[in-house]
C-alpha positions in Angstrom: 45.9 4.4 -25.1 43.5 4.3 -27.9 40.1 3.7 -27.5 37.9 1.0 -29.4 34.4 2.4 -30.9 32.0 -0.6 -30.1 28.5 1.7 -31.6 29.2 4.7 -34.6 26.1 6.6 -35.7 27.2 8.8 -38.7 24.5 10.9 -39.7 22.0 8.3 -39.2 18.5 9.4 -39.7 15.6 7.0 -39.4 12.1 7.2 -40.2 9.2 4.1 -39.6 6.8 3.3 -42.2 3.8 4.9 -40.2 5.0 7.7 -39.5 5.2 10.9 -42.1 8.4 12.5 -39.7 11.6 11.0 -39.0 12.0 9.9 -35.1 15.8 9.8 -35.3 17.4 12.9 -36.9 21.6 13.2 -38.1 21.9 11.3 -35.6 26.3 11.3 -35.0 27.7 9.4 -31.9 30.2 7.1 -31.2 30.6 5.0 -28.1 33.6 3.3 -26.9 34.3 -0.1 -25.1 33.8 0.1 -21.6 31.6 3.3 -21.2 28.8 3.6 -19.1 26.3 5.8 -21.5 23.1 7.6 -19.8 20.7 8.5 -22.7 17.8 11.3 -21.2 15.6 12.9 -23.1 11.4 13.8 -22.9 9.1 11.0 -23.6 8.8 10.8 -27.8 12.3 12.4 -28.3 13.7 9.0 -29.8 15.2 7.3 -26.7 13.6 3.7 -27.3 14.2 4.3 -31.2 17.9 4.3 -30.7 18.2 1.4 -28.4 15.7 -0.4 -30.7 18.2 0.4 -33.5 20.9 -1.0 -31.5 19.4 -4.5 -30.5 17.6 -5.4 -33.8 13.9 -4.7 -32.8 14.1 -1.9 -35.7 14.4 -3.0 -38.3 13.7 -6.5 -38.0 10.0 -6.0 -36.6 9.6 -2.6 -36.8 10.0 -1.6 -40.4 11.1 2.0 -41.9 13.8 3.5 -43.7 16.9 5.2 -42.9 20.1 6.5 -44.5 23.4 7.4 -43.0 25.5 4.7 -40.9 25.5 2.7 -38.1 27.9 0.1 -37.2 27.8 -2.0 -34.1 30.5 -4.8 -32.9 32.3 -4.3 -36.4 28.6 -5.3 -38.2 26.3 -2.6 -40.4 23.2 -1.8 -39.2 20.3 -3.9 -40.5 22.4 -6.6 -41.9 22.0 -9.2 -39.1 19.1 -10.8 -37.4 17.6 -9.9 -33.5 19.1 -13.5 -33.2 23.0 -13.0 -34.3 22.7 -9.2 -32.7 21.9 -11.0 -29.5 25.4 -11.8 -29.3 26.5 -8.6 -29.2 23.9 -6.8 -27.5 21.5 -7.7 -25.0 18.4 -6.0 -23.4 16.7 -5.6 -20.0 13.1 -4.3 -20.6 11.6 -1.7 -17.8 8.7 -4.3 -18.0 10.9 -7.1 -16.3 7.8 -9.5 -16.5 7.8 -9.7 -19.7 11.4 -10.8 -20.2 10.9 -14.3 -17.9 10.8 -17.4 -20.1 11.2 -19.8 -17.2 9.3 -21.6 -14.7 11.6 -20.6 -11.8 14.8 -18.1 -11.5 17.2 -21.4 -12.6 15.3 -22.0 -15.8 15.2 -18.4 -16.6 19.2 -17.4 -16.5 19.5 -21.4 -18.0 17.4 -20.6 -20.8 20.0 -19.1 -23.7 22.1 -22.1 -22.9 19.6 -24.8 -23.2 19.1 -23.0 -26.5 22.6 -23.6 -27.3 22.8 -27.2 -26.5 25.4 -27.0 -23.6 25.8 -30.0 -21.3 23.6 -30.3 -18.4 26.7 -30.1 -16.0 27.9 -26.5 -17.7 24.7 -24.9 -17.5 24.8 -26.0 -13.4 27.9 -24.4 -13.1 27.0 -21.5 -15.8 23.6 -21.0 -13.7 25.5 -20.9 -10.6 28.3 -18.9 -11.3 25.6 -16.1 -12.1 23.3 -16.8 -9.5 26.2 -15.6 -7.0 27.4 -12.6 -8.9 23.7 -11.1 -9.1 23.5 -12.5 -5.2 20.2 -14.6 -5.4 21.9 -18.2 -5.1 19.3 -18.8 -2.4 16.5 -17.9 -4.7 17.4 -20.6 -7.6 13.7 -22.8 -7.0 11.9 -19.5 -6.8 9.2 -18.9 -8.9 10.0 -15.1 -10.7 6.5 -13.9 -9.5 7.5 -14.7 -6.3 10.5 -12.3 -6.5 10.5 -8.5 -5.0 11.0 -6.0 -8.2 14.6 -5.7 -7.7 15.2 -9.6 -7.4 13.4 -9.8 -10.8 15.6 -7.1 -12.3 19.0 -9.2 -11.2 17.5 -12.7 -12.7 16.7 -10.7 -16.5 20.0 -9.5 -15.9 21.6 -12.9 -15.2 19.4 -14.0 -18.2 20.9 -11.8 -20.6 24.4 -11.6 -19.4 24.9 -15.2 -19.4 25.5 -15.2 -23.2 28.2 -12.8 -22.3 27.2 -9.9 -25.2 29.8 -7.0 -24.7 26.9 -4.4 -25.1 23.9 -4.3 -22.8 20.8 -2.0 -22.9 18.9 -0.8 -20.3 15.1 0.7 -20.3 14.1 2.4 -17.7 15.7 0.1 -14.9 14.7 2.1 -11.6 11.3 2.8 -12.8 9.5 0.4 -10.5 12.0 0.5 -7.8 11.8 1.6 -4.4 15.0 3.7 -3.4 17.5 1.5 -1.9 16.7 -1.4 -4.3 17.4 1.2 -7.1 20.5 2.6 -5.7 22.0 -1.3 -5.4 20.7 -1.7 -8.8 23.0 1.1 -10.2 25.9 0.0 -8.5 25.4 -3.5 -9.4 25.1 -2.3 -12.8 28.7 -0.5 -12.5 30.1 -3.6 -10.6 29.1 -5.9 -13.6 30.0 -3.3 -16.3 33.6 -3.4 -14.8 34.2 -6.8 -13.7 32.6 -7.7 -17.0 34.1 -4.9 -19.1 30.7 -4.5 -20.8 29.6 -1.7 -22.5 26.2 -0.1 -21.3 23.4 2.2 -22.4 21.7 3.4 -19.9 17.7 5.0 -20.8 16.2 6.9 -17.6 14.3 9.8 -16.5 15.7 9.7 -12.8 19.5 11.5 -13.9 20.1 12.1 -9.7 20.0 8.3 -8.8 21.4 7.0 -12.1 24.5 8.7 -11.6 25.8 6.3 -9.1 26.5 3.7 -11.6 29.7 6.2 -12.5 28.6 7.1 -15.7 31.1 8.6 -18.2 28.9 10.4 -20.4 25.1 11.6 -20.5 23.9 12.1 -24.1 20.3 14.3 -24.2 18.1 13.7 -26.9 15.4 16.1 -27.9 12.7 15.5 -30.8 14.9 12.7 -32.7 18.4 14.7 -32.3 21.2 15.1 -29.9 21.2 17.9 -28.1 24.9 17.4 -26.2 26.9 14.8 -25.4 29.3 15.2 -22.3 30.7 13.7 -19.1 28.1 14.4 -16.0 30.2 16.8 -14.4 30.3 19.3 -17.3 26.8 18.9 -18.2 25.2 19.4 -14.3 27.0 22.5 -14.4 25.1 24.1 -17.1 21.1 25.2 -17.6 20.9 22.7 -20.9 19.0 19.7 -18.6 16.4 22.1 -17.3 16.4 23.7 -20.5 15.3 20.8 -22.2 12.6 20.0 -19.4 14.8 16.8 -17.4 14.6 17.3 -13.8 18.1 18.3 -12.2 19.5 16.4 -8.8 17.7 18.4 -5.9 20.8 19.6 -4.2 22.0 21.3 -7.4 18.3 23.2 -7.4 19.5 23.9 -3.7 23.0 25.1 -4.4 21.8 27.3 -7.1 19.5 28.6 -4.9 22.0 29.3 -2.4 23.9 31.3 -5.1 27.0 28.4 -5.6 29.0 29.2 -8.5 29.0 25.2 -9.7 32.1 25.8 -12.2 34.1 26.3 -9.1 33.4 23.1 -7.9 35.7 20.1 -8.6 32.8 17.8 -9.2 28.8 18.6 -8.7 27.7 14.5 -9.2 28.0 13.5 -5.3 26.8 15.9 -2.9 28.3 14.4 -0.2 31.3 15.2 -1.7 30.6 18.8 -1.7 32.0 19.7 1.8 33.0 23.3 1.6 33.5 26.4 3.9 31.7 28.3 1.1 28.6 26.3 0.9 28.4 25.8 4.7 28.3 29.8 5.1 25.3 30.0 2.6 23.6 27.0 4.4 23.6 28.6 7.5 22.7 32.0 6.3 19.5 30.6 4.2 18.4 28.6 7.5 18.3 31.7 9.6 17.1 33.7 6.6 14.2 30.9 6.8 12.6 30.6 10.0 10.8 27.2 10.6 6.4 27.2 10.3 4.4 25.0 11.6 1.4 24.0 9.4 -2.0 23.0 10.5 -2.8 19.9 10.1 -6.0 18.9 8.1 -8.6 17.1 10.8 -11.9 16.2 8.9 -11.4 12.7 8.9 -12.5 10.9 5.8 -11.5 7.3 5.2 -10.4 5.4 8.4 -8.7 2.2 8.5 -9.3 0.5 11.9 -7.2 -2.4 12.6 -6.9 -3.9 9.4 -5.3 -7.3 8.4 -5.5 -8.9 5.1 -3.7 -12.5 4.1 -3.9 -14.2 0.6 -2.6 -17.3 2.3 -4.3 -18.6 6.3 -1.5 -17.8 9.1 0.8 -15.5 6.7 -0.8 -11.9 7.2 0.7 -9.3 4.3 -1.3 -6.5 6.3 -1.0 -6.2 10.0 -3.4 -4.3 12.3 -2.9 -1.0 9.6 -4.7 1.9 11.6 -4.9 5.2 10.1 -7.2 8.0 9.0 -6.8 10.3 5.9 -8.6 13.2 6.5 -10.5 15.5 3.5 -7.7 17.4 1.5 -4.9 15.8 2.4 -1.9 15.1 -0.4 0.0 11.9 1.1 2.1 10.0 0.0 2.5 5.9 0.5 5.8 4.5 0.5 7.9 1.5 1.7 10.0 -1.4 0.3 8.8 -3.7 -2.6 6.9 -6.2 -1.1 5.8 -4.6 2.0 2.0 -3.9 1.4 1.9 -0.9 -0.8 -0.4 -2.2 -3.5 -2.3 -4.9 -1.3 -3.3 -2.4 0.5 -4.8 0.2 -1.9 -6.4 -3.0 -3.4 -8.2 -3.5 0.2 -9.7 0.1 0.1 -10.7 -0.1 -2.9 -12.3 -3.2 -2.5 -10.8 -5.5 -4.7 -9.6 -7.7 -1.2 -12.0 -8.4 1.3 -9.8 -7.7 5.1 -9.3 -10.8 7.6 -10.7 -8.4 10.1 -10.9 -4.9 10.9 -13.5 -2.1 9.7 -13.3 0.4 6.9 -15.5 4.0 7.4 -16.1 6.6 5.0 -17.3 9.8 6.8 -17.6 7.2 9.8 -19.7 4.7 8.1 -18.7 1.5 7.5 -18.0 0.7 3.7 -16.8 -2.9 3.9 -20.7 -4.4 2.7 -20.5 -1.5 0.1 -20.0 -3.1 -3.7 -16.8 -2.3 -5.5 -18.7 -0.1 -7.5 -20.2 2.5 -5.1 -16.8 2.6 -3.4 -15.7 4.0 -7.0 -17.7 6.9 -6.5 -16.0 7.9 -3.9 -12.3 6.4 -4.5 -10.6 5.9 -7.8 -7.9 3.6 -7.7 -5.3 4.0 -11.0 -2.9 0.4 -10.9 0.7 0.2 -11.1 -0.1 -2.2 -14.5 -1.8 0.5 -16.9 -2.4 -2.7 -19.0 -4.7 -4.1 -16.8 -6.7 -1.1 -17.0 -7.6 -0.6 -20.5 -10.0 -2.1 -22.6 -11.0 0.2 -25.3 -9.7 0.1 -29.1 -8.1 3.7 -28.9 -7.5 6.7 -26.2 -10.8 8.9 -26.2 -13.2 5.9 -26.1 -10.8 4.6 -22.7 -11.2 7.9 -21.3 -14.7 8.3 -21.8 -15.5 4.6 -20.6 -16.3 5.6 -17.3 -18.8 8.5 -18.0 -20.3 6.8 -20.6 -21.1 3.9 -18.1 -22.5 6.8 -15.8 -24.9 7.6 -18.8 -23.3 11.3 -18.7 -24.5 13.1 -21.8 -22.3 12.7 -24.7 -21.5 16.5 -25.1 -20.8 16.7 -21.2 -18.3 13.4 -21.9 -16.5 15.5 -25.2 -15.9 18.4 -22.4 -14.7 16.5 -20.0 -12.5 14.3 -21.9 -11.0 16.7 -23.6 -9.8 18.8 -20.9 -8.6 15.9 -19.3 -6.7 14.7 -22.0 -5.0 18.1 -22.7 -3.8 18.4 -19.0 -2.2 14.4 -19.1 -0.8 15.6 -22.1 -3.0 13.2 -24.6 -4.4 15.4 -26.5 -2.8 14.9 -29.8 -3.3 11.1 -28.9 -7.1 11.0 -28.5 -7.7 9.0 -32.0 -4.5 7.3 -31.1 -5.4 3.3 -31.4 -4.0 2.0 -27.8 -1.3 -0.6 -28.7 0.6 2.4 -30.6 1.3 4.2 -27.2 4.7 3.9 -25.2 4.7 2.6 -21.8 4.1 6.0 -19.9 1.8 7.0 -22.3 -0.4 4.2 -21.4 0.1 4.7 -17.6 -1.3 8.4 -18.9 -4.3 7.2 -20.2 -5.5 4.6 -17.1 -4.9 8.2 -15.1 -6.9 10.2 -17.4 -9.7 7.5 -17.1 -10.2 7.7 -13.4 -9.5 11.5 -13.2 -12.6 12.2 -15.2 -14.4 10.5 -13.2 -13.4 13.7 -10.4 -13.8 10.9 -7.5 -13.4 12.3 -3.6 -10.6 10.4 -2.7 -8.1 9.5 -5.6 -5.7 6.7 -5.4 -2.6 6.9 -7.5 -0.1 3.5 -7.4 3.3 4.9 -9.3 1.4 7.9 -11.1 5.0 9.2 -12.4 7.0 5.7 -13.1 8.4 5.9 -16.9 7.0 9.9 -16.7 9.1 12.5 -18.3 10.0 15.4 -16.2 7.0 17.8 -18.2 4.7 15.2 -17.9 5.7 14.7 -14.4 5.1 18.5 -13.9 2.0 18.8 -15.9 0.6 15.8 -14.1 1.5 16.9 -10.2 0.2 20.5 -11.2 -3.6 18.3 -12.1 -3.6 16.7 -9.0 -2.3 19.9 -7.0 -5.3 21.8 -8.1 -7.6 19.2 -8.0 -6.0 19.1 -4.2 -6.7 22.5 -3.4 -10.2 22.0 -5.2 -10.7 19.6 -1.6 -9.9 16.3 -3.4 -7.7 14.0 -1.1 -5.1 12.2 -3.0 -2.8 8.8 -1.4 0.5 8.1 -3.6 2.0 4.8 -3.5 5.6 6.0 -4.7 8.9 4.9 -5.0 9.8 9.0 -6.2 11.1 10.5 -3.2 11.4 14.0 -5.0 7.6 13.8 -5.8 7.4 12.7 -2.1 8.7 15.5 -0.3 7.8 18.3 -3.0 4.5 17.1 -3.0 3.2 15.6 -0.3 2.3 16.7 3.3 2.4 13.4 5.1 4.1 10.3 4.6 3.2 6.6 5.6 5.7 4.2 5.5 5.3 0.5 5.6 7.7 -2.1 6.4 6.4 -5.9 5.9 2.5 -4.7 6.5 2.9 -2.4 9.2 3.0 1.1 9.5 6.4 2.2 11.2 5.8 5.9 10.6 3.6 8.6 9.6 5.2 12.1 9.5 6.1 14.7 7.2 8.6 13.2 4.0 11.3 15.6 5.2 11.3 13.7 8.9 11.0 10.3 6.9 13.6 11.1 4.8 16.5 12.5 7.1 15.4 9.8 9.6 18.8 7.6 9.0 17.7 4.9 10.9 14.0 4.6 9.3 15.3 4.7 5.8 17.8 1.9 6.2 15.6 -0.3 8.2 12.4 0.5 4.8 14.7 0.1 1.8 14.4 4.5 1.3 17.3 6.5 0.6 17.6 9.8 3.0 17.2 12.7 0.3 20.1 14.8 -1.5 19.4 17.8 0.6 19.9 16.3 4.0 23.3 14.7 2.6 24.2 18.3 1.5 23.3 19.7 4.5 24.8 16.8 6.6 27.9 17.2 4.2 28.4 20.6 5.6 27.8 19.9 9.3 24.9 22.0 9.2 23.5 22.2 12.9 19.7 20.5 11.7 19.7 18.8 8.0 16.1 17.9 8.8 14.7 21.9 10.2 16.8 23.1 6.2 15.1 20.6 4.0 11.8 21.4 5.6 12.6 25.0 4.8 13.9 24.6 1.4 10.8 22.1 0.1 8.1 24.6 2.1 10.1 27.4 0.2 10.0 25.6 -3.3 6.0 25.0 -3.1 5.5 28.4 -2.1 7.5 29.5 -4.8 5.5 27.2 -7.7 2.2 28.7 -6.0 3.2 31.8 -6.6 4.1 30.9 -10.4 8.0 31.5 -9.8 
């Protein structure tokens, strides 16, 4: 059977007006109806160029010039407006709050059709018939804000897919997910693309949990040109991902490891399917090669929470009786379902919300009388929102904001900027105006502006969402050393690799309460725990569990201890 091309790049190379380098070089790809396309790539390699291309963004508001070809749904590139492209192609931002145009979820997926004049009684059964497939038919009166981060990602879907285009684009759709909600949204993305025979682009750094949307080819980009296109199977098997700095699945790091020769395998993108005698053998032999250790815990305390409960609204409680103590040096991390507390409660620490009742101490002093700004000498806070952190014209003045309002010398502030800048990977960015950076470049700059400021306890909501896996890297190894340097760091994460290679101690939350606090490996092969918190149990312990290994949870203790004390040691 012959296959349709729906998208044809022929040496397409495209350059904007501002810049003095093209961002898309020779650019030659051709995608077919019906496939499931995962672009990856580092952050600046052209990614968001190429979708922009696609939907009309470029270059119908941003200008530049191109030559070569490009032909989508049978039309040239450039020829038709973001409006008659629509039809063809549609888009779901990672930002899905920018995307709502409507007062409640109805209004939003209604909105293209009260653009196109349909009858009242059509867009009712238009709004409906999409309300069920994207399963919020309960959730029509809603307001959006009032929508978990997953619920928000179906309506934009419904949104966009209620005009029906036969291409869809997607930016970065897990980056503000927590696991489970991201794993649903993949499949639900497969489901649609099938019973909709759509065509979809898929842009995302987290390859592991994209792949369970079934996708037929994964196309790397690196500074503006492709490096290979191939199915996921072919591609896993070979060094070119890590090569090219994108973080493999964690089991493949594991198998390798082991010594698996992956071009034996039949398939290497579902460990659970990797059930072997082989890989058994070398499981066992690396556990008793690996003897468990128990660390010692940290014990100076030094912020406790004493039975604290916070409500926005009288008689509806978001935090419930939270007790806990971080103590000095800790690395933890903060995780749970959307909605459950994560945020609201970083925001009580800091002192954004005042608690219902309960105490906050600081080396066993109360700090709830104390003004947001002496808690920020002691605990920087970086939001989930970059934007609503930054309020300086371009990157060096935001990063310097906070010393120079500590009336640090301005030759101190140069030296301390700088460095900072070159570890979040700003550098070449630091006369950069700010409404020119990417998404994750801004998130970069909001952390760059509190980690100046070296405060005792740092408090990091999504550090790595939208983060590229050197950035990622470059980023963990910062707060690692400032770590070992005696800093004590809280994650709020929805990255359970960054969870268990990183942290030492996990608190979970599940509608405002803390339902455990344990090591991420014990979280994470706790079955039960994860599918009662909207978590995902972790690659390794499906491998190990896979293989009927006699403890999943005892090997990927082992293997993360065994992976941090071989990136201490520079290996």
């Amino acid at each position: 059977m012959t296959r349709k091309a729906i998208i044809s790049f022929k040496n397409f190379t495209f350059q904007y007006d501002a810049q003095s380098e093209p961002t898309l070089r020779d650019i030659s790809l051709t995608i077919y109806e019906g496939e499931k396309i995962l672009i990856v790539g580092a952050s600046g390699s052209g990614k968001s160029t190429l979708l922009n291309c696609l939907n009309g963004i470029i270059p119908q508001n941003h200008h530049g010039s191109w030559t070569g070809e490009l032909m989508i749904s049978g039309k040239r590139f450039g020829e038709d407006s973001i409006y008659e492209l629509s039809l063809s192609v549609g888009t779901v931002l990672q930002d899905t709050d920018s995307q709502f145009v409507g007062l409640t979820v109805a209004e939003d997926i209604a909105f293209l059709k009260e653009n196109e004049a349909e009858s009242v009684d059509a867009m009712h059964d238009t709004v409906k018939t999409w309300a069920t497939k994207i399963n919020l038919g309960d959730h029509l009166d809603h307001k959006p804000s009032e929508l978990s981060g997953g619920q928000k990602q179906r309506v934009t879907l419904a949104g966009v897919l209620v005009d029906e285009p036969p291409i869809i684009l997607f930016d970065e759709p897990l980056a503000n997910l927590d696991p489970q909600t991201g794993y649903d949204t993949m499949r639900l993305i497969d489901q649609l693309t099938s019973d909709e025979q759509l065509t979809a682009l898929i842009i995302e750094h987290r390859l592991e949990e994209s792949l369970v949307a079934k996708i037929d080819r994964v196309v790397l980009i690196d500074d503006g040109q492709i490096v290979t296109d191939l199915p996921p199977d072919q591609l896993l098997k070979q060094t070119t991902l890590t090569d090219h700095g994108i973080r493999e699945p964690l089991y493949l790091t594991a198998l390798k490891t082991l010594g698996i020769d992956l071009d034996a395998m039949p398939t290497v993108t579902d460990c659970q399917q990797m059930a072997t005698p082989v890989i058994k053998k070398a499981l066992n032999n690396w556990q008793e090669a690996h003897p468990f250790k128990i660390e010692t815990p940290k014990q100076t305390p030094l912020l406790t929470l004493d039975h604290l409960n916070f409500s926005y609204h009288k008689g509806n409680p978001l935090l419930k009786d939270i007790s806990l103590t971080l103590h000095k040096g800790e690395m933890v991390s903060l995780v749970g379902h959307n909605g459950a507390g994560k945020s609201t409660l970083s925001h009580v620490i800091s002192g954004f919300l005042t608690p219902d009742s309960g105490d906050i101490k600081w080396d066993g002093r109360s700090i709830l009388e104390d003004s947001i700004a002496k808690r920020a000498t002691r605990i920087g806070y970086v939001l989930q929102n970059a934007n609503q952190m930054l309020s300086q014209s371009n990157v060096y003045d935001e990063v310097a904001l906070g010393l120079r309002n500590r009336s640090v010398p301005e030759q101190k502030i140069e030296e301390k900027v700088v460095e900072t800048l070159v570890i979040c990977g700003l550098k070449p960015y630091r006369n950069w105006p700010m409404s020119a950076l990417s998404h994750g470049q801004k998130r970069r700059v909001a952390i760059a502006a509190i980690l100046v400021l070296e405060p005792d306890l740092l408090i990091l909501d999504e550090p790595t969402a939208g983060q590229d896996f050197r950035h990622y890297n470059d980023m963990m190894t910062f707060l690692e050393a400032l770590n070992r340097r005696g800093k004590t760091i809280l994650m709020v994460t929805h990255d359970m690799h960054l969870m268990l290679e990183y942290t030492e101690r996990t608190i979970v939350l599940k509608e405002g309460t803390i339902v455990a606090d344990k090591t991420p490996a014990a979280v994470l092969t706790d079955q039960l725990l994860v599918a009662d918190t909207s978590l995902k149990t972790t690659s390794l312990y499906d491998l190990a569990a896979a293989n009927q290994l006699a403890d999943p949870t005892t090997f990927v203790e082992n293997f993360i201890r065994s992976e941090r004390e071989d990136r201490d040691n520079g290996k």
